[in-house]
MIDOSE-1310 file (N, C-alpha, C; in nm, 2 decimals, decimal comma, always signed):
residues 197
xxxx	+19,79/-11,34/+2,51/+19,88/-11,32/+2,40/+19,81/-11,26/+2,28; +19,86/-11,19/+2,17/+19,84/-11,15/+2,09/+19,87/-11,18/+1,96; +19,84/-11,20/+1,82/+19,89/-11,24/+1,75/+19,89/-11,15/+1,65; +20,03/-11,12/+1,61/+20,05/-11,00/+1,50/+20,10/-11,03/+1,33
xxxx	+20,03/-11,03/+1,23/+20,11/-11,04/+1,11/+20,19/-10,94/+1,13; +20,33/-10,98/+1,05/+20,41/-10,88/+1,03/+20,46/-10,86/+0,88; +20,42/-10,70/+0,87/+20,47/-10,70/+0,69/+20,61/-10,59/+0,72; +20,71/-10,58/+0,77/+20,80/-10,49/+0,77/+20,86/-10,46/+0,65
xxxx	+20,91/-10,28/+0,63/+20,99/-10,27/+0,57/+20,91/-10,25/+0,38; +20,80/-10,18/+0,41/+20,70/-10,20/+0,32/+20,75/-10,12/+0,20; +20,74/-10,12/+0,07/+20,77/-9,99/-0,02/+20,60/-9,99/-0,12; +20,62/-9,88/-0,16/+20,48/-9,88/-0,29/+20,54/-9,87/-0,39
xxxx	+20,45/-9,93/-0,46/+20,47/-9,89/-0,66/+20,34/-9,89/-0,71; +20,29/-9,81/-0,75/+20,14/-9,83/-0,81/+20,19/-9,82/-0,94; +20,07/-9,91/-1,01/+20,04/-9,92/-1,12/+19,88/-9,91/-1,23; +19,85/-9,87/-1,24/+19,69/-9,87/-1,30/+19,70/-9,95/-1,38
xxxx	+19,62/-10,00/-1,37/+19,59/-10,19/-1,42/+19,46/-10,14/-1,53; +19,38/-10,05/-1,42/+19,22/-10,09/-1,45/+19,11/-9,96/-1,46; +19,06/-9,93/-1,53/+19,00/-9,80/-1,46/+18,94/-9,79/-1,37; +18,95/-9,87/-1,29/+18,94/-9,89/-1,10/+19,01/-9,88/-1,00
xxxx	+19,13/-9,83/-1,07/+19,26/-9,79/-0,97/+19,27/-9,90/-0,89; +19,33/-9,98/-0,94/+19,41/-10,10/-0,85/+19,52/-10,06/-0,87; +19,60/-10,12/-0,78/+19,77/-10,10/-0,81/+19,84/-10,20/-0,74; +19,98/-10,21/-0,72/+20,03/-10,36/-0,62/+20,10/-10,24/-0,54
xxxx	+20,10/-10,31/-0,41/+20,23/-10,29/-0,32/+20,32/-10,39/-0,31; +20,43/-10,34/-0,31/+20,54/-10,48/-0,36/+20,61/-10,44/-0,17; +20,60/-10,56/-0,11/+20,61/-10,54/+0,04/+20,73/-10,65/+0,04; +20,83/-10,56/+0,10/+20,95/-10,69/+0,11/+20,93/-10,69/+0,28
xxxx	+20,92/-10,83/+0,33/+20,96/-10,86/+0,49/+21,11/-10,90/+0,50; +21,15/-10,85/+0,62/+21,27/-10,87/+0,65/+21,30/-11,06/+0,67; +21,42/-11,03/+0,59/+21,48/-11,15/+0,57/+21,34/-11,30/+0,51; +21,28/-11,19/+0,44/+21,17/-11,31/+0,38/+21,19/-11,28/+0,22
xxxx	+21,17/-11,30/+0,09/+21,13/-11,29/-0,03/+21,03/-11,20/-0,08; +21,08/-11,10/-0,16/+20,93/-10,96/-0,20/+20,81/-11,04/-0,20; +20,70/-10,99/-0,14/+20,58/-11,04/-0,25/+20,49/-10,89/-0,29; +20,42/-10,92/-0,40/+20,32/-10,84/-0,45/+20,18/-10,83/-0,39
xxxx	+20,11/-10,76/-0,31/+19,99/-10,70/-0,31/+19,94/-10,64/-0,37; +19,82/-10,63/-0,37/+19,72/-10,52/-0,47/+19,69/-10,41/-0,35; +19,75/-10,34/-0,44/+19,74/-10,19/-0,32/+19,59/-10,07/-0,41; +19,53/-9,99/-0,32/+19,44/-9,90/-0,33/+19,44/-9,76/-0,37
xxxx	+19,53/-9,70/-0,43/+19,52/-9,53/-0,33/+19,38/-9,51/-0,34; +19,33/-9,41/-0,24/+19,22/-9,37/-0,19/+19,21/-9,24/-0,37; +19,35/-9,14/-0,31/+19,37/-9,02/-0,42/+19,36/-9,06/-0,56; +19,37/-9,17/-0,61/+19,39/-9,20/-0,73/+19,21/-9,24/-0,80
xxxx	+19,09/-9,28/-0,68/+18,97/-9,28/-0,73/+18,87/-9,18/-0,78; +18,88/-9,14/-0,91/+18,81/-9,01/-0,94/+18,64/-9,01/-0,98; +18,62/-9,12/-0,98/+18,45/-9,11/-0,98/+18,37/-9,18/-0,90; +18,42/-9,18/-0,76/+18,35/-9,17/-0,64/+18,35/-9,15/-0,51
xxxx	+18,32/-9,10/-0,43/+18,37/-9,06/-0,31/+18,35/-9,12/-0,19; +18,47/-9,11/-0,14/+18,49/-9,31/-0,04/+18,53/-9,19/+0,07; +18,50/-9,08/+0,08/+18,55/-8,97/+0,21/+18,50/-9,03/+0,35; +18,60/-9,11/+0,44/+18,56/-9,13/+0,52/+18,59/-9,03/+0,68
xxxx	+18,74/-8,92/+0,62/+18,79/-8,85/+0,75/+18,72/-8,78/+0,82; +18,58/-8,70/+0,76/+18,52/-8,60/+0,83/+18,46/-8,68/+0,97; +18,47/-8,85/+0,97/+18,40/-8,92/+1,09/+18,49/-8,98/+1,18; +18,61/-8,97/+1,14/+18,72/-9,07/+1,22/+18,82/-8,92/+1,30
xxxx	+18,83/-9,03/+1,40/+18,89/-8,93/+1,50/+19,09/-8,92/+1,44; +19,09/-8,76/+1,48/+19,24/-8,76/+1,41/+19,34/-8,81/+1,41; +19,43/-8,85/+1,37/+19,54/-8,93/+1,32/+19,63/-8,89/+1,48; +19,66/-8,77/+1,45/+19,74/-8,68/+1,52/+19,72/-8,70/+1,69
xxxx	+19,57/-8,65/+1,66/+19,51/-8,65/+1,80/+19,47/-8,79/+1,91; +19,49/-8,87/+1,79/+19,43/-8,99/+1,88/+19,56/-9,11/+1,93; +19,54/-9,16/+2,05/+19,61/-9,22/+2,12/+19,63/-9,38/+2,09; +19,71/-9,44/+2,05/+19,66/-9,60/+2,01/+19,63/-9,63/+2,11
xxxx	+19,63/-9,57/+2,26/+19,53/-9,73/+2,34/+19,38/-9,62/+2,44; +19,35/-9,54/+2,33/+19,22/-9,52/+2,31/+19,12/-9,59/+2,25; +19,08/-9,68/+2,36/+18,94/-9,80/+2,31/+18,84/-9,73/+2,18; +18,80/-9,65/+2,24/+18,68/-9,52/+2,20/+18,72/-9,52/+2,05
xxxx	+18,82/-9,43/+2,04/+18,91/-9,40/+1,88/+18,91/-9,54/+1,84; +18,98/-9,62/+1,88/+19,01/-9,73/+1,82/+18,86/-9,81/+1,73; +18,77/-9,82/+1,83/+18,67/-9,87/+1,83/+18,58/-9,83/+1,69; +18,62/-9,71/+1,67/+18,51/-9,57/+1,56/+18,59/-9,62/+1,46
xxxx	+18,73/-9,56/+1,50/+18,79/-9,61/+1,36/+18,81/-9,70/+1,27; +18,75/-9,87/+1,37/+18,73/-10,00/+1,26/+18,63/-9,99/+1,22; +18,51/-9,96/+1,32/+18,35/-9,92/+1,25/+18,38/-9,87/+1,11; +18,44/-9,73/+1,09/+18,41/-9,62/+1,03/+18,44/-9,74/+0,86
xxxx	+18,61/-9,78/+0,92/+18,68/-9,82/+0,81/+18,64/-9,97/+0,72; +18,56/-10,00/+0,83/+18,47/-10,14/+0,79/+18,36/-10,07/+0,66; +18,34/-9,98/+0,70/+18,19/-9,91/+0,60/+18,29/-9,87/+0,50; +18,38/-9,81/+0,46/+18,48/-9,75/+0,37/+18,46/-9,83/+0,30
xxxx	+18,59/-9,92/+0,34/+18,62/-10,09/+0,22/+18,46/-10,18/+0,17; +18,31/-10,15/+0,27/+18,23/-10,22/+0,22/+18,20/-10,11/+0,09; +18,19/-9,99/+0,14/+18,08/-9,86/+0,02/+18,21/-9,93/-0,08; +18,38/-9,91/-0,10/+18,47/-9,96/-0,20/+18,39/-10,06/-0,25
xxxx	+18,39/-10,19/-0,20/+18,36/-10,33/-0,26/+18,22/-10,32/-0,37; +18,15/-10,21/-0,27/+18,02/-10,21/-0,35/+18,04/-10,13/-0,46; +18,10/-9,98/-0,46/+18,14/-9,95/-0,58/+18,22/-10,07/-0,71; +18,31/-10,07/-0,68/+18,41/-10,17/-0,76/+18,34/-10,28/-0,81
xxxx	+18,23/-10,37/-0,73/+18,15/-10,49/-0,75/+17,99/-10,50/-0,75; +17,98/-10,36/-0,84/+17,79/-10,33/-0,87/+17,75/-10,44/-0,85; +17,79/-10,55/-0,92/+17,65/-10,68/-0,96/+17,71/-10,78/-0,85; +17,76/-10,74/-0,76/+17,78/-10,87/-0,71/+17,70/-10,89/-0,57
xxxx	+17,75/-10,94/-0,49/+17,67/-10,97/-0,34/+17,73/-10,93/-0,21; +17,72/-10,78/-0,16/+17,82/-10,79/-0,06/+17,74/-10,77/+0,05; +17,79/-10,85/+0,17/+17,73/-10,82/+0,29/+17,84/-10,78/+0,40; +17,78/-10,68/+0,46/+17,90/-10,60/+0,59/+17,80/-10,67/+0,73
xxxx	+17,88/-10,76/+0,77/+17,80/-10,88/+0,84/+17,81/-10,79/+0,99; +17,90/-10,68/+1,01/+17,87/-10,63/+1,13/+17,80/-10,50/+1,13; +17,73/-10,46/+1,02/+17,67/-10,32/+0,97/+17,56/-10,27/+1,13; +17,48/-10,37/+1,17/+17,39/-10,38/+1,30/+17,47/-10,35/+1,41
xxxx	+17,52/-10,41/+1,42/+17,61/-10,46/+1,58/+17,79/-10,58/+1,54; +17,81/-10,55/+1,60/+17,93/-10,66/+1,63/+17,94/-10,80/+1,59; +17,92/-10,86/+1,49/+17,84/-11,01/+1,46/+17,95/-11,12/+1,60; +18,07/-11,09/+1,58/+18,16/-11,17/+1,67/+18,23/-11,28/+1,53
xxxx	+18,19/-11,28/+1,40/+18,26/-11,35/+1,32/+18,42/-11,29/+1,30; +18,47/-11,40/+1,22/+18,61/-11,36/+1,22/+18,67/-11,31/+1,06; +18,54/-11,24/+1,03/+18,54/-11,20/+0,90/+18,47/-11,06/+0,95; +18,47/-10,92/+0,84/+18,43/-10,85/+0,85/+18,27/-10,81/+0,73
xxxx	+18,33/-10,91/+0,63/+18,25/-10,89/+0,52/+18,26/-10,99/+0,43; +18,10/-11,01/+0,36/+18,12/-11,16/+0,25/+18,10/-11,10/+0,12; +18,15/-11,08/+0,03/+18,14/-11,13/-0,08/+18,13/-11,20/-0,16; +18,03/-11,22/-0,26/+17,99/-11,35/-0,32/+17,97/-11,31/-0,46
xxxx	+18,09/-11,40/-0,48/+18,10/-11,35/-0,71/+17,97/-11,40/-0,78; +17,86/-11,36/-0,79/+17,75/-11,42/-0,84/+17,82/-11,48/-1,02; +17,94/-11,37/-1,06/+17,92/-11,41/-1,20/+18,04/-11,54/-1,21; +18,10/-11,60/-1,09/+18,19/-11,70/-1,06/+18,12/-11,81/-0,97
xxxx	+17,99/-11,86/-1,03/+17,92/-11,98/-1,00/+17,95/-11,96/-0,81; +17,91/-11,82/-0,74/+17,90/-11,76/-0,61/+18,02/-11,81/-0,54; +18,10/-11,77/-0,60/+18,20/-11,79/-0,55/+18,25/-11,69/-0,38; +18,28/-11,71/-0,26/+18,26/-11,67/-0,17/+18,41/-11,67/-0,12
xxxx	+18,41/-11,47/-0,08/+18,55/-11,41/-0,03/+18,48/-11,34/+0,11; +18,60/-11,40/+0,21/+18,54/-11,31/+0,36/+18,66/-11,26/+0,33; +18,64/-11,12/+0,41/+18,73/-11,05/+0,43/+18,76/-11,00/+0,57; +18,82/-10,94/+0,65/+18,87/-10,86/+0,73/+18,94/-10,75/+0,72
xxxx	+18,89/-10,66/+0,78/+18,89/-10,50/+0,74/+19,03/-10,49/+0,86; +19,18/-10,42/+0,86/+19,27/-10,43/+0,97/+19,29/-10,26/+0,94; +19,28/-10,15/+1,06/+19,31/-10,04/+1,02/+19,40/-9,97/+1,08; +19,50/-9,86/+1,03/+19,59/-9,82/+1,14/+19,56/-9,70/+1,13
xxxx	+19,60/-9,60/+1,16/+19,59/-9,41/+1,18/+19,71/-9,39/+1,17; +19,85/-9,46/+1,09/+19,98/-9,45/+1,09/+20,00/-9,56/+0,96; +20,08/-9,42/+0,88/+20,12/-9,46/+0,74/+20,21/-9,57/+0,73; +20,29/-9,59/+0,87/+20,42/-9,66/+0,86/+20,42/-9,80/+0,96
xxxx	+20,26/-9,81/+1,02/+20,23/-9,90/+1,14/+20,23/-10,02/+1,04; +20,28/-10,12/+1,02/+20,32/-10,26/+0,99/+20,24/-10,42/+1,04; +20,28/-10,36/+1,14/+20,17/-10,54/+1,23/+20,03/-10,47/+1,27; +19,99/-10,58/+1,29/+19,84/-10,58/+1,29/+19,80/-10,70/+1,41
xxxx	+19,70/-10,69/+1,51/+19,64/-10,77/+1,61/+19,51/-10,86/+1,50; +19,52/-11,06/+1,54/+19,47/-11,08/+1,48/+19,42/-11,23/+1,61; +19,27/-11,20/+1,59/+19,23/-11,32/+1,66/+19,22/-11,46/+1,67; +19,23/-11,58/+1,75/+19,26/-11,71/+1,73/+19,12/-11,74/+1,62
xxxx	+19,01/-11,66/+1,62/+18,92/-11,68/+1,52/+18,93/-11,65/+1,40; +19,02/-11,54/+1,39/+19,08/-11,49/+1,27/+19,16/-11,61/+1,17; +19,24/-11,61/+1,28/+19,38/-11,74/+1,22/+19,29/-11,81/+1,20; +19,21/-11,89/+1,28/+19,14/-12,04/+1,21/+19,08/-12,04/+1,08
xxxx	+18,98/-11,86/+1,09/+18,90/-11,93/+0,95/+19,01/-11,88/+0,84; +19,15/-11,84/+0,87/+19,25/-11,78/+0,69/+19,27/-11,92/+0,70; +19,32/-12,01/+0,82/+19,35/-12,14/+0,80/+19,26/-12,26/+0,73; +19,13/-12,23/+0,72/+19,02/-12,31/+0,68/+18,98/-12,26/+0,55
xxxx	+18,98/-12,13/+0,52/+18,96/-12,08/+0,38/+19,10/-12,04/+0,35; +19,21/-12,14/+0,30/+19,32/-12,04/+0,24/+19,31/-11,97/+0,11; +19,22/-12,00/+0,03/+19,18/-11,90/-0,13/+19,08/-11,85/-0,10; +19,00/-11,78/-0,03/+18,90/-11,70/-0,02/+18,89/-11,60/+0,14
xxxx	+19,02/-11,59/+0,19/+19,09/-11,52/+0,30/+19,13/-11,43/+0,27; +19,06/-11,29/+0,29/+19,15/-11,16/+0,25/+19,12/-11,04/+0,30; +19,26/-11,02/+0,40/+19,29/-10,88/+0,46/+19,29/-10,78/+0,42; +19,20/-10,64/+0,49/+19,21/-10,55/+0,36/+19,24/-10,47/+0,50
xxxx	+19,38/-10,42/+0,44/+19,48/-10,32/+0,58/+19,47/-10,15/+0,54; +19,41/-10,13/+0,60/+19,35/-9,95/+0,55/+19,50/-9,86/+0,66; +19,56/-9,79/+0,58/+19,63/-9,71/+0,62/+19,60/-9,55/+0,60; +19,56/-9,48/+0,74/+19,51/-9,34/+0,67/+19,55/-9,27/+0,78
xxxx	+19,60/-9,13/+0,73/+19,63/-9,00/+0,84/+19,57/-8,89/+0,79; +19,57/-8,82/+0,86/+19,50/-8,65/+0,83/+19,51/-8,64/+0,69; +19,60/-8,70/+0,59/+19,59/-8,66/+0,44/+19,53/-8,79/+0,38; +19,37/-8,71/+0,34/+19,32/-8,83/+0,25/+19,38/-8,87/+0,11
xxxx	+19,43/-8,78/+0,09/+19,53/-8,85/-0,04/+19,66/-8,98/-0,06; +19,66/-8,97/+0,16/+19,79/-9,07/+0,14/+19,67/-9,18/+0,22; +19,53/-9,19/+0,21/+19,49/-9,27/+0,28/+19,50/-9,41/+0,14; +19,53/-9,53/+0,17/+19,59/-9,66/+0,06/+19,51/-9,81/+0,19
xxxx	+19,47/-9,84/+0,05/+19,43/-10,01/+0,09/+19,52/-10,12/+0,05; +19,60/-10,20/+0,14/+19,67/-10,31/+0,08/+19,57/-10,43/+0,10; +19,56/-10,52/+0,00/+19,48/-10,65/-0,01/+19,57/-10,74/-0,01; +19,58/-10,82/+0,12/+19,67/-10,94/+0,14/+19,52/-11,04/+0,13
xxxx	+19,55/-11,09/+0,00/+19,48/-11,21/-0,02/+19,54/-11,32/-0,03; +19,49/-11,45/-0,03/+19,51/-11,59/+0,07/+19,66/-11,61/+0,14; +19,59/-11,53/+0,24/+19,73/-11,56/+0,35/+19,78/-11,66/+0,36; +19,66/-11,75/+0,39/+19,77/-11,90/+0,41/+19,88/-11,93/+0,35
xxxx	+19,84/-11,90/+0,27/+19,95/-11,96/+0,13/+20,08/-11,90/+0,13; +20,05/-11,76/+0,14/+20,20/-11,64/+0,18/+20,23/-11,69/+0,31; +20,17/-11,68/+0,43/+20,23/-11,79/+0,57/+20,34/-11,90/+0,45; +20,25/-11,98/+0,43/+20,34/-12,14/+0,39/+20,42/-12,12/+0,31
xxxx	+20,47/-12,04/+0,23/+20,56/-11,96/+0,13/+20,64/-11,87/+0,19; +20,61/-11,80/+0,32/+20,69/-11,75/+0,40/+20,71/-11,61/+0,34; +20,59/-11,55/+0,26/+20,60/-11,43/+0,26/+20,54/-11,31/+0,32; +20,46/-11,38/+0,40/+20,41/-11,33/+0,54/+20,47/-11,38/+0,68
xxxx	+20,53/-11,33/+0,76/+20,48/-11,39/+0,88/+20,40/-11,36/+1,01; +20,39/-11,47/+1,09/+20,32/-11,41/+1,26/+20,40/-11,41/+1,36; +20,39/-11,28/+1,46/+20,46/-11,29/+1,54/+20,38/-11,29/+1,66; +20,46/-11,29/+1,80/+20,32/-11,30/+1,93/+20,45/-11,21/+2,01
xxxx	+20,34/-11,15/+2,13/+20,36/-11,03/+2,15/+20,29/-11,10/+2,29; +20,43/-11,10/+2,43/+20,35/-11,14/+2,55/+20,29/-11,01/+2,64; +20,17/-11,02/+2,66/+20,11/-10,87/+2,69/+20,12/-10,86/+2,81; +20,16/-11,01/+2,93/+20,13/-10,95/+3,07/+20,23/-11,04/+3,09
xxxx	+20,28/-10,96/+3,23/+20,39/-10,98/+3,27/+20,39/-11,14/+3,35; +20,49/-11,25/+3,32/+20,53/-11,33/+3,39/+20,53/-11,33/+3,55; +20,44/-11,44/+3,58/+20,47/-11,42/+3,76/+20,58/-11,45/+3,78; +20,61/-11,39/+3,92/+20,76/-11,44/+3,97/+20,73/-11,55/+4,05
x	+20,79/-11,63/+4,10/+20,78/-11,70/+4,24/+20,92/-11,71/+4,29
């Protein structure tokens, strides 16, 4: 089985908060209560370059149950959101814990607020190659540790196609809590067919 958050039925609103281009996405789920995200655009960062398309395979061209594509494109997007983190967070501590090889944790990256008494954010990098793809595949390693860290659990869902200007980061930070507030939910998805007898 599979386990999918579901954010349906998404809209944007940016806002410039910061001269770091944050913004929210205000994501209504069906038959749940709006909530606010902090959303990314890629287009709206003007003093640094986070170009990651010249290495990811095309939006267009690529097949979702292309392992290969699939595989480059979390690589690629894992390095994206780390070079982001590092930009946005000079003085702080970030480690891209799969930068070598595959670590097998259920985080993609740590962060540690040196100037918040080290305060410590894992994150998970979720990517799609479709502006309008919604759920996301998430591992029983995944679920345990948002379940074990509910304030320091945060998804970072990369949405990008052939136009780097519509490529956007949503930051669903401490899931748990949206789970238990019900402004997230999970759904499961039976991947193989039932035996008959």
């Amino acid at each position: 089985m599979s386990i999918l958050v579901n954010t349906q039925q998404r809209s944007i609103e940016v806002e410039r908060s910061s001269d770091r281009t944050s913004g929210t996405r205000n994501i209504s789920l069906t038959q749940v209560p709006s909530v606010i995200f902090k959303c990314i655009r890629v287009s709206n960062i003007h003093d640094y370059n986070l170009s990651i398309l010249n290495v990811l395979p095309s939006a267009d061209n690529a097949s979702s149950g292309n392992q290969e594509d699939d595989l480059k494109t979390g690589r690629c997007d894992e390095y994206f959101v780390f070079r982001y983190l590092q930009w946005k967070y000079s003085d702080e501590q970030i480690e891209w814990v799969n930068q070598q090889t595959e670590s097998g944790l259920p985080f993609d990256i740590r962060l540690v607020h040196k100037t918040t008494n080290n305060e410590t954010e894992l994150i998970e990098v979720k990517t799609t190659r479709s502006c309008d793809q919604n759920t996301f595949q998430m591992s029983i390693g995944e679920i345990e540790c948002l379940l074990a860290n509910p304030k320091n659990y945060s998804i970072y869902r990369v949405y990008y196609t052939d136009d780097e200007k519509s490529l956007t980061i949503t930051i669903l930070s401490q899931v748990k809590v949206h789970l238990q507030n019900k402004n997230l939910v999970l759904s499961m998805i039976i991947m193989a067919k039932p035996s008959e007898k």
